[in-house]
Structures are given as C-alpha cells and as structure tokens.
C-alpha positions as CSV (number, residue, x, y, z in Angstrom):
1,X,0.0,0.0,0.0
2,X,1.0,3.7,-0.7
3,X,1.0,6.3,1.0
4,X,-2.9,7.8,1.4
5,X,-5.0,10.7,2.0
6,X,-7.2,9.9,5.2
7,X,-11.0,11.1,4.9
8,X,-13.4,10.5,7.7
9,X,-15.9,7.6,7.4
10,X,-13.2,5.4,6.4
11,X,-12.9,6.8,2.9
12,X,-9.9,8.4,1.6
13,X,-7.8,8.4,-2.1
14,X,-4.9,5.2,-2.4
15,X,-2.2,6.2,-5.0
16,X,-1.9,2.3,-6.4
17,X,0.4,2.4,-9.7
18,X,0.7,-1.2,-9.7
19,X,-1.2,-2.8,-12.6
20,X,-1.5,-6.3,-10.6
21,X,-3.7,-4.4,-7.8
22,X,-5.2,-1.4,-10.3
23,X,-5.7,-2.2,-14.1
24,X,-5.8,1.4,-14.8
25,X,-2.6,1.8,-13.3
26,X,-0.1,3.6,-14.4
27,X,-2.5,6.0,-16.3
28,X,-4.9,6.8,-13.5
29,X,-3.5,5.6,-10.0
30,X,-5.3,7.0,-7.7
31,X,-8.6,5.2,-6.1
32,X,-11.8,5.3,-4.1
33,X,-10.7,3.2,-1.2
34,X,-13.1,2.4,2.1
35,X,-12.0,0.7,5.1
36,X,-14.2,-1.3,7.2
37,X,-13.5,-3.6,10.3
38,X,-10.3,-4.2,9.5
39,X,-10.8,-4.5,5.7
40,X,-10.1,-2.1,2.6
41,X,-12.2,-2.4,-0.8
42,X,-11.4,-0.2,-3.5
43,X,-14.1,0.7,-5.9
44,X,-13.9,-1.3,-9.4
45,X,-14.3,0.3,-12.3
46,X,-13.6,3.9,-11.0
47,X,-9.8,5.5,-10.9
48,X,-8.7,9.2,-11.6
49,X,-5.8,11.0,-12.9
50,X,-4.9,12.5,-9.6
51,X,-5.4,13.0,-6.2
52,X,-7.9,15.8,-6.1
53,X,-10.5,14.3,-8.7
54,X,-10.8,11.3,-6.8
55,X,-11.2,13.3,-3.3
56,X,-13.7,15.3,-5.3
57,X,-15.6,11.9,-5.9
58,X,-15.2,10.8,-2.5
59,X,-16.8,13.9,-0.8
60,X,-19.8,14.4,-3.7
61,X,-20.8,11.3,-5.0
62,X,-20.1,8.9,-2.2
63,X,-20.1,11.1,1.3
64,X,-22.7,13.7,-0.2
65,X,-25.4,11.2,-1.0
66,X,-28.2,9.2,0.9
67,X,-28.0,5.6,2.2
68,X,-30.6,3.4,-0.5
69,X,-33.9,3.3,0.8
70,X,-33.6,6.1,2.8
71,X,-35.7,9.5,1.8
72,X,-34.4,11.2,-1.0
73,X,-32.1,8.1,-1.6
C-alpha cells in the first residue's frame, strides 16, 4: 500500500500504480478506497488521474449522498 490521504468515514484516495492491484494503473493511479472492520475495498471500475479528482468523488458522489432506501435516496 501507498501512502494515502485519510478522509473521515473510512474513505480516503490510495495512489496504487501497480497494474496487478489497479488495471488502470499507471494512467490513472489513484482510487476510491473504504476501510471497514479491519478491511479495505477499492471501488472497481472507478480511478482518476490524480489526487484531487478522486477526493472530489469521494466527498460528492459517495459522502454527499443518501443511504438506499432512505428519503431522498
């Protein structure tokens, strides 16, 4: 693992240029990554150009939005 911006609720961005853990490594190493009892999951399918896009996605489309099944969600 790389070195990591922390965001609270477990969500921050991993810098992962190594294409056996992120197949869009080397062009777009940075990830959605959540950790969770002990656990981290990164987000298939989704990985930016740099650091700041993915925080963006972080805090708008992940923290910013409703649980499923709640109102509004």
């Amino acid at each position: 693992m790389s070195s990591a911006t922390q965001l609270p609720r477990g969500w921050w961005a991993e810098h992962d240029d190594d294409p056996e853990t992120n197949p869009f490594a080397p062009a777009a190493p940075w990830r959605a990554t959540v950790q969770v009892d002990g656990a981290c999951f990164s987000l298939d399918g989704v990985a930016f150009y740099n650091e700041a896009d993915c925080l963006a996605f972080i805090q708008s489309d992940i923290l910013g939005q409703p649980l499923l099944g709640q109102a509004g969600g």
